[in-house]
Jmol script that loads the backbone (N, CA, C; Angstrom):
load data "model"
ATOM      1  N   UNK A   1      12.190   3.000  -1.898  1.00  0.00           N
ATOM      2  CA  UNK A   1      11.879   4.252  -1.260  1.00  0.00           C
ATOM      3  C   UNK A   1      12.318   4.168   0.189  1.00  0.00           C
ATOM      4  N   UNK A   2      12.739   4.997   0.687  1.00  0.00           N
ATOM      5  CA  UNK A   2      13.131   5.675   2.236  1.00  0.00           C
ATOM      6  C   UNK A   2      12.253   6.266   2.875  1.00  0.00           C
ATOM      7  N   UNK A   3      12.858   6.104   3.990  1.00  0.00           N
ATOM      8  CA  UNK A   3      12.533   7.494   5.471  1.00  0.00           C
ATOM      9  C   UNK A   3      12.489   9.004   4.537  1.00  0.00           C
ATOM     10  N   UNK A   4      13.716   9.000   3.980  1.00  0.00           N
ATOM     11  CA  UNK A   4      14.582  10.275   3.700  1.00  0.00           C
ATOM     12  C   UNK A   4      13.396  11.066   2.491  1.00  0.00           C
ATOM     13  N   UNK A   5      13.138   9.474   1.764  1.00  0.00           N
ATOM     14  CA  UNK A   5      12.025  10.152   0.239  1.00  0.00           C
ATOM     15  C   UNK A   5      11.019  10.513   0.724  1.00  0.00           C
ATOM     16  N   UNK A   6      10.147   9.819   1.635  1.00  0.00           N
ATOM     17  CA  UNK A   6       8.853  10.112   2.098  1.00  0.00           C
ATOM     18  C   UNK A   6       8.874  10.600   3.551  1.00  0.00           C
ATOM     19  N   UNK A   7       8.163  11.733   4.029  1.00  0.00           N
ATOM     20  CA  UNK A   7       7.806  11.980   5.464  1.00  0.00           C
ATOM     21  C   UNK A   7       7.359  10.860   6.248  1.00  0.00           C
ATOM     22  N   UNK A   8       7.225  11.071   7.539  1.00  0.00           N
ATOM     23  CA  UNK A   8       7.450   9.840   8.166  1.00  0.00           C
ATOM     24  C   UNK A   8       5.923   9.439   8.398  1.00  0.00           C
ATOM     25  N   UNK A   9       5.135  11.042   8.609  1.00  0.00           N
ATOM     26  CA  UNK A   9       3.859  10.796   8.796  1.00  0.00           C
ATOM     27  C   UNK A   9       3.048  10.091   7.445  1.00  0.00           C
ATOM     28  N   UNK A  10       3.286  10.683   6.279  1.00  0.00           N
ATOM     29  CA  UNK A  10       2.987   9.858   4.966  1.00  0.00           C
ATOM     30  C   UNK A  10       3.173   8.779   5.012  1.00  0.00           C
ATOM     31  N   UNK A  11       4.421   8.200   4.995  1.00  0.00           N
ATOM     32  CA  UNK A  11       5.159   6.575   5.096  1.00  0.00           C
ATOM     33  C   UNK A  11       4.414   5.709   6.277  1.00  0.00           C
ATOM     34  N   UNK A  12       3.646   6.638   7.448  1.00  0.00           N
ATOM     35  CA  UNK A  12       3.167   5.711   8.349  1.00  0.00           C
ATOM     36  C   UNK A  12       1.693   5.557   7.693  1.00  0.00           C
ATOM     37  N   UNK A  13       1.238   6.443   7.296  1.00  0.00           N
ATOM     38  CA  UNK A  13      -0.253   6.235   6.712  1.00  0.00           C
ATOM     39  C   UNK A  13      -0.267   5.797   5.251  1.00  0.00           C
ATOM     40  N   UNK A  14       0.725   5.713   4.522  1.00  0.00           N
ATOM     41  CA  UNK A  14       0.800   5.070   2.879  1.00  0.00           C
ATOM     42  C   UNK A  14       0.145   3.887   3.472  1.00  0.00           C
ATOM     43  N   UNK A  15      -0.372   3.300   1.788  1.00  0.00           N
ATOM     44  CA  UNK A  15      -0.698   1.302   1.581  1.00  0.00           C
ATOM     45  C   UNK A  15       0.130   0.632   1.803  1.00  0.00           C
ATOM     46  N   UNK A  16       1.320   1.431   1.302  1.00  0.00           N
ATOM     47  CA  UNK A  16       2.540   0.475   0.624  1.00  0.00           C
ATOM     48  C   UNK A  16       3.456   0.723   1.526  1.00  0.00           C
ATOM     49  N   UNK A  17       3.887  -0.444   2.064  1.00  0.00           N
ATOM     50  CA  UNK A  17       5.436   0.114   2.906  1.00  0.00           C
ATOM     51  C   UNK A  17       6.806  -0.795   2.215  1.00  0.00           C
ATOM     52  N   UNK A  18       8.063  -0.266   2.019  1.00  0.00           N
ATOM     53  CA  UNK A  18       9.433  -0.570   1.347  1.00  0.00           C
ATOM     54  C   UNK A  18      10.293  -0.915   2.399  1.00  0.00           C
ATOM     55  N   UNK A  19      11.417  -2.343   1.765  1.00  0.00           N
ATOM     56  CA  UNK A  19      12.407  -1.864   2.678  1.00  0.00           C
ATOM     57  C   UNK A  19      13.575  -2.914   1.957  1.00  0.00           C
ATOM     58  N   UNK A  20      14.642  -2.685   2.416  1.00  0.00           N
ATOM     59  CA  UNK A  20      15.762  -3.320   1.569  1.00  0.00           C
ATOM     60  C   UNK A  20      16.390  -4.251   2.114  1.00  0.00           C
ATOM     61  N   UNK A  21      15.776  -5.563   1.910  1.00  0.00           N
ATOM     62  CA  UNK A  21      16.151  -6.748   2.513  1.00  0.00           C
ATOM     63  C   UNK A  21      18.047  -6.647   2.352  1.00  0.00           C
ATOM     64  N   UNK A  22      18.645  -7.729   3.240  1.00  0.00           N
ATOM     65  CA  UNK A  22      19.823  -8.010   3.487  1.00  0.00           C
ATOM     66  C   UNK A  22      20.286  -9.018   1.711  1.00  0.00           C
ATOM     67  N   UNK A  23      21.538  -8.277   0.885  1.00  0.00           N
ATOM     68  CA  UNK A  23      21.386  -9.499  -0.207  1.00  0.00           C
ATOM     69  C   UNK A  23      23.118  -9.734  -0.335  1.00  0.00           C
ATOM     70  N   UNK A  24      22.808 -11.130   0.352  1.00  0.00           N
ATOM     71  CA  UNK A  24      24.595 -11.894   0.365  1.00  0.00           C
ATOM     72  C   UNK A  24      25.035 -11.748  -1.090  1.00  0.00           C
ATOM     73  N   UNK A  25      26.372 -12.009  -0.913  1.00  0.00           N
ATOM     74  CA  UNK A  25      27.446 -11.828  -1.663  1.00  0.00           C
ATOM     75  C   UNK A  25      27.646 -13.695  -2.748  1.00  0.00           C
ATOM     76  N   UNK A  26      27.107 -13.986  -1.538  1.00  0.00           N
ATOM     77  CA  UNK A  26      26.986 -15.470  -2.045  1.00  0.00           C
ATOM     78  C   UNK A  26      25.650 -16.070  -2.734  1.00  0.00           C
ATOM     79  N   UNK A  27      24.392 -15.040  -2.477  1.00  0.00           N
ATOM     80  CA  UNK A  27      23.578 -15.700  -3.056  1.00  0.00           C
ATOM     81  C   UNK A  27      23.782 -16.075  -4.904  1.00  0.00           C
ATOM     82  N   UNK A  28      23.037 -17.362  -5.183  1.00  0.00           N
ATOM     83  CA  UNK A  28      23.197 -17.258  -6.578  1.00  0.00           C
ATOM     84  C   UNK A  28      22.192 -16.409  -7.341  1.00  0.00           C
ATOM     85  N   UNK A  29      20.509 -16.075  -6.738  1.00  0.00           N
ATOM     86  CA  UNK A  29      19.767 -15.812  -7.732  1.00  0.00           C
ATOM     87  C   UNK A  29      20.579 -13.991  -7.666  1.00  0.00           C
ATOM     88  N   UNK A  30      19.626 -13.081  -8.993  1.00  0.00           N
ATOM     89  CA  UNK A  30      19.758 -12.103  -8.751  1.00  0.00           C
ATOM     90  C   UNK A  30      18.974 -11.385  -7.452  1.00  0.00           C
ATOM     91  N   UNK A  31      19.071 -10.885  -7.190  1.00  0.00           N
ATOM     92  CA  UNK A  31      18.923 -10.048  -5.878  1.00  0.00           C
ATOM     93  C   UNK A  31      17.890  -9.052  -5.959  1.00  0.00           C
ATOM     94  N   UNK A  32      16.702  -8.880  -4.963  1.00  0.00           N
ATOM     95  CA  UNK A  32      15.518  -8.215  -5.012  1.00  0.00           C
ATOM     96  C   UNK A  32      16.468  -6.822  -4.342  1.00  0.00           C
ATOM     97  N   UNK A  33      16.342  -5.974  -4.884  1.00  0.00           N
ATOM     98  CA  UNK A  33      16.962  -4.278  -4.139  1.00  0.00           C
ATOM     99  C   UNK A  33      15.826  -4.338  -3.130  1.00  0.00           C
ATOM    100  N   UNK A  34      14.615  -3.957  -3.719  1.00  0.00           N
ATOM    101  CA  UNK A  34      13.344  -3.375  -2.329  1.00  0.00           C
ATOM    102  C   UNK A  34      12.421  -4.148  -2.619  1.00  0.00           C
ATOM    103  N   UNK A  35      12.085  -4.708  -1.217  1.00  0.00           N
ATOM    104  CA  UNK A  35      10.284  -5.118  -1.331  1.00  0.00           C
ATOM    105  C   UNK A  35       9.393  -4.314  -0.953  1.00  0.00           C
ATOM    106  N   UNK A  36       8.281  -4.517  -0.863  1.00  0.00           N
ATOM    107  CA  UNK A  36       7.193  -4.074  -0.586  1.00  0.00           C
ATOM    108  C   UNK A  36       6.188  -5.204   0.104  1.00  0.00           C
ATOM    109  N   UNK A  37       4.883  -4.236   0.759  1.00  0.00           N
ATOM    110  CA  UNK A  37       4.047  -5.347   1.255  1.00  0.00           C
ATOM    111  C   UNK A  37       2.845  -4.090   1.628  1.00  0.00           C
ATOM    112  N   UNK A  38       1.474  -4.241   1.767  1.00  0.00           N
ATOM    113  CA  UNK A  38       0.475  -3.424   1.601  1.00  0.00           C
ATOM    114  C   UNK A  38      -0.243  -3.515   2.892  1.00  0.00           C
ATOM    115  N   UNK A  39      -0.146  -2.726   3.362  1.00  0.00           N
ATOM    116  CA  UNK A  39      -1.082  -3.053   4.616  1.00  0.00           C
ATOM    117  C   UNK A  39      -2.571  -2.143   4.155  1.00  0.00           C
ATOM    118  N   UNK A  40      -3.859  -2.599   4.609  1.00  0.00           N
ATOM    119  CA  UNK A  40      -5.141  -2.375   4.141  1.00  0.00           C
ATOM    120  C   UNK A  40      -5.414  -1.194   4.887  1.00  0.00           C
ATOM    121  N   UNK A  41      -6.075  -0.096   4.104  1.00  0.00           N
ATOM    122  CA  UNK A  41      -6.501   1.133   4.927  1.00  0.00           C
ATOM    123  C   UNK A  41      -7.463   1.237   6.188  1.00  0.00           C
ATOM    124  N   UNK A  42      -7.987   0.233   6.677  1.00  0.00           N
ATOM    125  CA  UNK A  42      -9.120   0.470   7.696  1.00  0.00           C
ATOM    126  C   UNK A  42      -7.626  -0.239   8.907  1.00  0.00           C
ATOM    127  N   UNK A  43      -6.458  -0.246   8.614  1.00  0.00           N
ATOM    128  CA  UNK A  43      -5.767  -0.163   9.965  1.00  0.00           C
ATOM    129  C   UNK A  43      -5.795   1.222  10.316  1.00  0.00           C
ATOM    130  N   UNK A  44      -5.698   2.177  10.116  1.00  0.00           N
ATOM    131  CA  UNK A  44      -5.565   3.248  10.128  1.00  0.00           C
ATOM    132  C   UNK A  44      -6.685   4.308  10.556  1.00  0.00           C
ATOM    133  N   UNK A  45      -8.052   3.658  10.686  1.00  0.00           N
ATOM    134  CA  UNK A  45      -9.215   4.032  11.551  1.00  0.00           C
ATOM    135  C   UNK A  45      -9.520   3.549  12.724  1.00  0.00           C
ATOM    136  N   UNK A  46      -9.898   4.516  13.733  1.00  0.00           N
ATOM    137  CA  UNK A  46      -9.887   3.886  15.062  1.00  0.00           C
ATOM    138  C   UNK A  46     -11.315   3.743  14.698  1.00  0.00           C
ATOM    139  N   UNK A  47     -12.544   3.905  14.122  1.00  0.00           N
ATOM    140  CA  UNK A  47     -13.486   3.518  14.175  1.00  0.00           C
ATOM    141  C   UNK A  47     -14.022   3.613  12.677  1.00  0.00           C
ATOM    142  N   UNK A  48     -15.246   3.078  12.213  1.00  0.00           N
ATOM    143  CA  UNK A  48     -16.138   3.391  10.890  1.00  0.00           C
ATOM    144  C   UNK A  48     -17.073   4.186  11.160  1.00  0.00           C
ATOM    145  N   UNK A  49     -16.599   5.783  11.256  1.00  0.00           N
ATOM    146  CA  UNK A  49     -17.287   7.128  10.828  1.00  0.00           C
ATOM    147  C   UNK A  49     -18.873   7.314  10.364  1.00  0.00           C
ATOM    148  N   UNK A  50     -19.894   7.622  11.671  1.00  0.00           N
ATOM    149  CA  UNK A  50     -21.243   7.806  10.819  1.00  0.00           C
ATOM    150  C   UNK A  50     -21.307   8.239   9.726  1.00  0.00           C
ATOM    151  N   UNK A  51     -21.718   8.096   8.858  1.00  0.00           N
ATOM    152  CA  UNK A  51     -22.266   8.839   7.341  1.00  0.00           C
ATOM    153  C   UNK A  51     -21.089   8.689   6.677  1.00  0.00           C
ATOM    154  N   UNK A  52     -20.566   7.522   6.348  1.00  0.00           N
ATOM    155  CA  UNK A  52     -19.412   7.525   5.368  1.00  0.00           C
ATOM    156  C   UNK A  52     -19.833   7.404   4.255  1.00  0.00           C
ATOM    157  N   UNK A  53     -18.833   7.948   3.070  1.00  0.00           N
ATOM    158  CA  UNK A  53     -19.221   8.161   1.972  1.00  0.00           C
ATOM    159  C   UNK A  53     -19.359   6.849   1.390  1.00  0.00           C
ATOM    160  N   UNK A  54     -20.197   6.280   0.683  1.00  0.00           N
ATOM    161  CA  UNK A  54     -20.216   4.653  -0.428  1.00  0.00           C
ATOM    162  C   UNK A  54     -20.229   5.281  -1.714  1.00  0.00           C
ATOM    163  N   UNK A  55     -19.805   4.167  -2.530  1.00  0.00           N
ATOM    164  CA  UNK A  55     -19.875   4.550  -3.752  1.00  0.00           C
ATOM    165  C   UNK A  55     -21.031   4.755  -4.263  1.00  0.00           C
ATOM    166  N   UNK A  56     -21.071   5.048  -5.771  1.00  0.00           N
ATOM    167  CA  UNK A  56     -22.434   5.540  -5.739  1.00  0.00           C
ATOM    168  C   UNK A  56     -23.233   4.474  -6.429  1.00  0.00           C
ATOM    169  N   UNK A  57     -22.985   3.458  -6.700  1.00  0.00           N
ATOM    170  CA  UNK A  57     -23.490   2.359  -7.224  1.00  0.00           C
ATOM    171  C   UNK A  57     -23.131   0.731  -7.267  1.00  0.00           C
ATOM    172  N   UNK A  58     -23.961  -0.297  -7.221  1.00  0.00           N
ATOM    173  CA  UNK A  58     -23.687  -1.235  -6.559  1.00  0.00           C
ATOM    174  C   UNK A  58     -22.364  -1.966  -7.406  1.00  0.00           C
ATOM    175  N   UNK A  59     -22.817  -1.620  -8.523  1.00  0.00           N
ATOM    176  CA  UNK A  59     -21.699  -2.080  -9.447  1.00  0.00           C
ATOM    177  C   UNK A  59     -19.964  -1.381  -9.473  1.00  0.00           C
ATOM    178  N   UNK A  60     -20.311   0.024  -8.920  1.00  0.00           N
ATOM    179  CA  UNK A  60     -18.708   0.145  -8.497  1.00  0.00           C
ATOM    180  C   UNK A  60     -17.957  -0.407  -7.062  1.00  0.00           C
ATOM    181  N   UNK A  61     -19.327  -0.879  -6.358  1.00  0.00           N
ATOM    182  CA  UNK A  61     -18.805  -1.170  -4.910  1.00  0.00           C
ATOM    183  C   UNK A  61     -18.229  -2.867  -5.290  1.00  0.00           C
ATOM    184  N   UNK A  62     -19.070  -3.630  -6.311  1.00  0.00           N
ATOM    185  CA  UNK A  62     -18.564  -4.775  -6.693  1.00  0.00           C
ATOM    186  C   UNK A  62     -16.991  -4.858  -7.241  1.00  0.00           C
ATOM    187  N   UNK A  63     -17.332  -3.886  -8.138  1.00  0.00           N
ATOM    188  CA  UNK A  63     -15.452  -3.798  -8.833  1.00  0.00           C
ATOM    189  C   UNK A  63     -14.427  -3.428  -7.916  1.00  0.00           C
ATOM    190  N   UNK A  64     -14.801  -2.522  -7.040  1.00  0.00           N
ATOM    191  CA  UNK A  64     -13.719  -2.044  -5.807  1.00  0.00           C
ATOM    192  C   UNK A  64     -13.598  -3.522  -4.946  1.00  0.00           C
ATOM    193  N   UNK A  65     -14.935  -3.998  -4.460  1.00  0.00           N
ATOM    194  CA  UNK A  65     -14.664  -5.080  -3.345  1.00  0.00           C
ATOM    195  C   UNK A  65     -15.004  -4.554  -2.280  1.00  0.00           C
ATOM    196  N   UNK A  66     -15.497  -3.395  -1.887  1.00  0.00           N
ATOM    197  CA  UNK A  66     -15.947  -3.063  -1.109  1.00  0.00           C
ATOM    198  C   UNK A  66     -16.854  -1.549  -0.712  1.00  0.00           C
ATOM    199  N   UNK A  67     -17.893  -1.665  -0.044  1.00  0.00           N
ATOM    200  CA  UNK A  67     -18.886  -0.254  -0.278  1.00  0.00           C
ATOM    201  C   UNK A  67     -18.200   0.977  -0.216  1.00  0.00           C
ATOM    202  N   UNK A  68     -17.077   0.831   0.720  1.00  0.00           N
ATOM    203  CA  UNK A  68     -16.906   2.467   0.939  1.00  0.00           C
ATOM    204  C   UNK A  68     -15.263   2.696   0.263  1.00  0.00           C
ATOM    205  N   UNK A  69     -15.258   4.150  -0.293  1.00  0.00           N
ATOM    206  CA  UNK A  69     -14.182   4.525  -1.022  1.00  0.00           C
ATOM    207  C   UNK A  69     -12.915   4.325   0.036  1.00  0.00           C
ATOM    208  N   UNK A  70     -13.043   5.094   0.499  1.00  0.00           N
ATOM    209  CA  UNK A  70     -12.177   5.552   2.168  1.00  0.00           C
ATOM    210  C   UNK A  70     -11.738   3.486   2.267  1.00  0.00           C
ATOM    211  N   UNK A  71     -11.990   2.517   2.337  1.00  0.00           N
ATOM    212  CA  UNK A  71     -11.603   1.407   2.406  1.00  0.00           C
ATOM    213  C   UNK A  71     -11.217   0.933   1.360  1.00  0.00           C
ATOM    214  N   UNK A  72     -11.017   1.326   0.060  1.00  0.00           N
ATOM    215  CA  UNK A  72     -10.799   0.309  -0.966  1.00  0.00           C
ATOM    216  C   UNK A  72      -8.744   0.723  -0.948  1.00  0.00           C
ATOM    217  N   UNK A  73      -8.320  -0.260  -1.160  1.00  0.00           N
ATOM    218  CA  UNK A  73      -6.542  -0.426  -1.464  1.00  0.00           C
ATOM    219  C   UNK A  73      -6.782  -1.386  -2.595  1.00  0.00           C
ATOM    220  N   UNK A  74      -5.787  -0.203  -3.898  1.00  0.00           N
ATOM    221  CA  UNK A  74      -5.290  -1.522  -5.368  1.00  0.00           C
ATOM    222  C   UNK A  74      -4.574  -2.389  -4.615  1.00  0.00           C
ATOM    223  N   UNK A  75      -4.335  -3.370  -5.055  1.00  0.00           N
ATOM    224  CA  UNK A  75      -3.826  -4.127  -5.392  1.00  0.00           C
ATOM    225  C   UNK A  75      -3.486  -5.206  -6.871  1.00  0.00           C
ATOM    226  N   UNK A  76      -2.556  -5.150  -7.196  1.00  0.00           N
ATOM    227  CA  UNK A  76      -1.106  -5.217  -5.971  1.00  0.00           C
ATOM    228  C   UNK A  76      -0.663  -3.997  -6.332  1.00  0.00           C
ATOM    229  N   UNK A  77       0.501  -3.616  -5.421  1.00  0.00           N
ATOM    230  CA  UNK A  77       1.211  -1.987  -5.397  1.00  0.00           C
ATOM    231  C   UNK A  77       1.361  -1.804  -6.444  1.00  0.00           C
ATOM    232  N   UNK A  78       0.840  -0.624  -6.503  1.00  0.00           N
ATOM    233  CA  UNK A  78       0.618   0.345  -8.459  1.00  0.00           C
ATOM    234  C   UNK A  78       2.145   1.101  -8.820  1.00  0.00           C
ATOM    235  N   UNK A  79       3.071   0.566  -7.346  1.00  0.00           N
ATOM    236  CA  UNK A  79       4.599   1.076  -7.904  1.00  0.00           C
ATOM    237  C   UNK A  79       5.440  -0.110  -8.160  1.00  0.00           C
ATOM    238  N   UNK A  80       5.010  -1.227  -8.316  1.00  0.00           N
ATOM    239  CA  UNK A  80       5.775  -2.612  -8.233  1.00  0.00           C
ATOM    240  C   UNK A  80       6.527  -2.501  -9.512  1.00  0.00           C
ATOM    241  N   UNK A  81       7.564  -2.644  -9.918  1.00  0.00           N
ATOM    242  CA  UNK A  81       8.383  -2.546 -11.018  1.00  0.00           C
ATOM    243  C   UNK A  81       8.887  -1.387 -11.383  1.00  0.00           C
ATOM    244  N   UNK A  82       8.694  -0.355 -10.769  1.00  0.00           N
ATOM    245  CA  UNK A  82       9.207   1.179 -10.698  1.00  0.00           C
ATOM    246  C   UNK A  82      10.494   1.119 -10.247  1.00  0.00           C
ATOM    247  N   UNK A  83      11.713   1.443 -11.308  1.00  0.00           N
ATOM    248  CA  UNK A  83      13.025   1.733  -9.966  1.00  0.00           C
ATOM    249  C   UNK A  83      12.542   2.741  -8.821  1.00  0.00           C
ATOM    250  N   UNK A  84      13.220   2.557  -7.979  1.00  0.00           N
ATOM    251  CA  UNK A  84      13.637   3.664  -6.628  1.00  0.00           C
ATOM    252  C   UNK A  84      14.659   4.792  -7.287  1.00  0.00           C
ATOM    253  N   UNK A  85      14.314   6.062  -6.827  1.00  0.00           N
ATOM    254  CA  UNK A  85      15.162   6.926  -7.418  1.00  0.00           C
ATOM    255  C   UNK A  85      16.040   7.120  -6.036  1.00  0.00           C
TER     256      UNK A  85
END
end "model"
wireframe off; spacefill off
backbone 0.3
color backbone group
């Protein structure tokens, strides 16, 4: 994925950021087209918001990994093996 596919403001606030490493002519393995790498959503808060929403039970905050929705990121990227169109 690109600049061009995604807005810039989206692409700065996505999980997931892409980009297309350099791939020699000489390398032997096959060649990765795009990586990826996830940066965690609480970069993206300048602070933790009175009255944030939690899940609604202790057992979904266990499976997420953490109390509040607004903070949870899958992992690993839920587009990993997707071509790029």
């Amino acid at each position: 994925m690109s600049d061009a596919t995604i807005g810039k403001e989206d692409y700065m606030h996505s999980q997931f950021k892409y980009w297309k490493p350099y791939v020699s002519p000489f390398d032997p393995c096959k060649p990765i087209l795009v990586k990826s790498y996830s940066t965690p959503p609480h970069l993206y808060m300048n602070f933790q918001p009175i009255g944030l929403a939690q899940f609604q039970s202790p057992i979904q905050a266990l499976k997420h990994g953490t109390l509040w929705p607004q903070l949870y990121s899958p992992y690993p990227d839920p587009h990993k093996g997707v071509k790029p169109k």
